[in-house]
C-alpha positions as CSV (number, residue, x, y, z in Angstrom):
1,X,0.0,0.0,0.0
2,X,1.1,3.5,-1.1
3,X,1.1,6.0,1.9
4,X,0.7,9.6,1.8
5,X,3.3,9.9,4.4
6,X,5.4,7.4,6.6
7,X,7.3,8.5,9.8
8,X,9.8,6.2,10.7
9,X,10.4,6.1,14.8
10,X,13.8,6.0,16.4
11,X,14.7,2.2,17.4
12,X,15.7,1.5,20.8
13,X,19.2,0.1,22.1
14,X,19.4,-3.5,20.4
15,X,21.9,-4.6,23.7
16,X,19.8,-6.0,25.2
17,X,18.3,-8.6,22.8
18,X,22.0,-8.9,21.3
19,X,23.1,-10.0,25.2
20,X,20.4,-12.1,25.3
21,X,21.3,-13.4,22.1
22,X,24.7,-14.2,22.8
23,X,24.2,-16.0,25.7
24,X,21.5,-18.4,24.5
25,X,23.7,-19.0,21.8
26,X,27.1,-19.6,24.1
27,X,25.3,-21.9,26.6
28,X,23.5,-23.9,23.1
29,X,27.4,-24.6,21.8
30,X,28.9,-25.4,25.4
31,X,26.4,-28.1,25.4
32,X,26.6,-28.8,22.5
33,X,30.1,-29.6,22.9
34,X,29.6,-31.6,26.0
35,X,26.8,-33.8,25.0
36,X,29.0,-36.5,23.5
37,X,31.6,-36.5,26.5
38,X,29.1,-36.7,28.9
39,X,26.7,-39.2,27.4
40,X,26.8,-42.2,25.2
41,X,25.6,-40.1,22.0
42,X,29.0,-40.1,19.6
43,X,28.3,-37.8,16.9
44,X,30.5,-35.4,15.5
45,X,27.3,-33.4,15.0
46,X,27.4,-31.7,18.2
47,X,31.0,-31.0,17.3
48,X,30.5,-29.2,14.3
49,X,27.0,-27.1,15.5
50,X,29.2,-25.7,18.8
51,X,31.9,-25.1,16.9
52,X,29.8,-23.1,14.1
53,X,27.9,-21.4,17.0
54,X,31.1,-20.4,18.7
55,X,32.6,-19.1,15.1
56,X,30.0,-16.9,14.7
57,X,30.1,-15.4,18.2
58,X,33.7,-15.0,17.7
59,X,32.7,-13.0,13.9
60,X,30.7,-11.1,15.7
61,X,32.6,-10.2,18.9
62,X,36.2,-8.8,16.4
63,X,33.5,-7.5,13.6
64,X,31.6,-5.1,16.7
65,X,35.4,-4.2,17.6
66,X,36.6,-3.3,14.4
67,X,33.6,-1.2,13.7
68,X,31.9,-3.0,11.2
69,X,28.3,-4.7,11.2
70,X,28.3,-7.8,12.3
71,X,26.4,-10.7,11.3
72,X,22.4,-11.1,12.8
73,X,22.1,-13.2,15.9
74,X,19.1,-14.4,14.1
75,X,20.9,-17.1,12.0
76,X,23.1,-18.2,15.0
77,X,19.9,-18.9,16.6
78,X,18.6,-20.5,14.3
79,X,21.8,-22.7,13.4
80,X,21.4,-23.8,18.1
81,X,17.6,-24.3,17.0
82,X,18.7,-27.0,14.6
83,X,21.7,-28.4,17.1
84,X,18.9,-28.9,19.7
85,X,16.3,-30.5,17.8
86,X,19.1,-33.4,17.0
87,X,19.3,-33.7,20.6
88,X,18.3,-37.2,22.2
89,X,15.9,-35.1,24.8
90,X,14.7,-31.3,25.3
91,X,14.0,-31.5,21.4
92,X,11.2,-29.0,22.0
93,X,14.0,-26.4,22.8
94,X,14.3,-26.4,19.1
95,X,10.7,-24.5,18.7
96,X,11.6,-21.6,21.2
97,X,15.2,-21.1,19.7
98,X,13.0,-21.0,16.3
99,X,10.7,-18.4,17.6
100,X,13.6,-16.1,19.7
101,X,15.2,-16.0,16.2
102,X,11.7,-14.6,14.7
103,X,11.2,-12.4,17.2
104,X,14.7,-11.4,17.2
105,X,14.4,-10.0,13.6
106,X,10.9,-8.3,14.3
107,X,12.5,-6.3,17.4
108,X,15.0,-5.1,15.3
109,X,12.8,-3.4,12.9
110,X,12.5,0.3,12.8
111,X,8.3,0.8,13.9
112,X,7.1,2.8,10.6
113,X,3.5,4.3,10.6
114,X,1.7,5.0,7.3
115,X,-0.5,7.9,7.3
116,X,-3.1,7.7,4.4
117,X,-6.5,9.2,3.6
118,X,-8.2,7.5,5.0
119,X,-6.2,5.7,7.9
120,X,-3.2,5.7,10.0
121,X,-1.1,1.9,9.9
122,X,1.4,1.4,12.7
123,X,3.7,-1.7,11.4
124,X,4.4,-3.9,13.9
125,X,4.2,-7.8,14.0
126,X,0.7,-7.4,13.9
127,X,0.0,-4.6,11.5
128,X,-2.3,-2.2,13.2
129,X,-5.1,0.3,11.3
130,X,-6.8,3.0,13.0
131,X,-9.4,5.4,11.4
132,X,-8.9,8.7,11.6
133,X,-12.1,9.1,13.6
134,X,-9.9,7.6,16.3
135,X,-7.9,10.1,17.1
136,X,-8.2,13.8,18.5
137,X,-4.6,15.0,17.4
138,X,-1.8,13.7,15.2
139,X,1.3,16.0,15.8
140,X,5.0,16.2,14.2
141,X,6.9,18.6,16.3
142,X,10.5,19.3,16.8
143,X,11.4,14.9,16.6
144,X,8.7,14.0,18.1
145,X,5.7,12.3,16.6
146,X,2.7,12.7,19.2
147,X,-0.2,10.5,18.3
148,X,-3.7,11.7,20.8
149,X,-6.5,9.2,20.7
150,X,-9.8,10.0,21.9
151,X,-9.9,7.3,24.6
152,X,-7.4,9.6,26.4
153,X,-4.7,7.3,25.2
154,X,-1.5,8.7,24.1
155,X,1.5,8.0,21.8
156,X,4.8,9.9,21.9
157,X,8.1,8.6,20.2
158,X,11.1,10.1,18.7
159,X,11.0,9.9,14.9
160,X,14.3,8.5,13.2
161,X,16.9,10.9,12.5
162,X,17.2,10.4,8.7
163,X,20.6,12.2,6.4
164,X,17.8,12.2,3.1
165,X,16.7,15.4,1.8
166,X,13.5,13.9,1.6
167,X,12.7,15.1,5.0
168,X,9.1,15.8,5.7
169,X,8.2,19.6,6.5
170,X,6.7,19.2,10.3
171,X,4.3,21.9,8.7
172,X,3.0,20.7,5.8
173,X,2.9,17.1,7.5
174,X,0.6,18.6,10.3
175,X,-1.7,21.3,8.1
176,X,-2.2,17.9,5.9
177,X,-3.2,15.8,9.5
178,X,-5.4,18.6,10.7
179,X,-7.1,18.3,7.2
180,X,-7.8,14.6,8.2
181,X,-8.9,14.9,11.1
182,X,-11.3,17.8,10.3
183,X,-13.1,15.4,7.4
184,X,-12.4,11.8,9.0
């Protein structure tokens, strides 16, 4: 869908879910790596997936030194999802690895909002539409995008500090949401 306008909110410190990331992923290899020494399983399997797991940790750890981007935690979860479904029990910790590296992506997503003429869309996992009707104010003003709903709810954020000359005038951008709201 083609929007009129879409503000683009400032994202939140991705630590946390990277810390989290890392040490679901650490833990995954070290047993990986100790499953066949401490049981009778023998497969060089549990080998390779720790090692793998611990390689990409390591990328990661000299790539966020060095300055550059390292790789998504998202595919090293997914790699420890894989490692634990071969495991001879807790198979089932395959599913929430799966769904942590899912959720991992969505999290990481800048929240966009789509304001057309008719509605307003907030992207999130669960894409959500409002009416105009719903809302008593929609404000852009100095960063910060203030959305005022009529069931004295309230949305503030910080909208994404973007380097494109493409910038939205605040003015224009609120004239054309006081337009909406006056005929929605």
């Amino acid at each position: 869908m083609k929007f009129q306008y879409v503000v683009i909110l400032r994202k939140n410190s991705e630590k946390p879910i990277d810390l989290l990331s890392i040490l679901l992923c650490f833990c995954s290899a070290i047993i990986f790596i100790l499953t066949p020494l401490m049981t009778d399983v023998a497969h060089y399997y549990y080998y390779l997936m720790g090692a793998l797991i611990l390689a990409g940790l390591t990328y990661n750890a000299t790539a966020a030194r060095r300055g550059r981007k390292p790789v998504a935690y998202r595919f090293l979860l997914m790699l420890a999802a894989f490692g634990w479904l071969m495991m001879p029990v807790f198979g089932w910790v395959s599913l929430v690895f799966g769904v942590l590296a899912f959720l991992e992506h969505q999290s990481k997503r800048p929240l966009e909002i789509g304001f057309d003429l008719d509605r307003v869309v907030v992207n999130t996992l669960i894409r959500r539409r409002y009416d105009w009707s719903v809302f008593n104010n929609v404000v852009l003003r100095h960063g910060l995008l203030t959305l005022d709903f009529k069931n004295n709810r309230l949305f503030q954020q910080e909208v994404a500090e973007d380097d494109d000359d493409d910038e939205v005038d605040e003015e224009e951008f609120n004239a054309w949401c006081r337009e909406r709201l006056a005929t929605g």
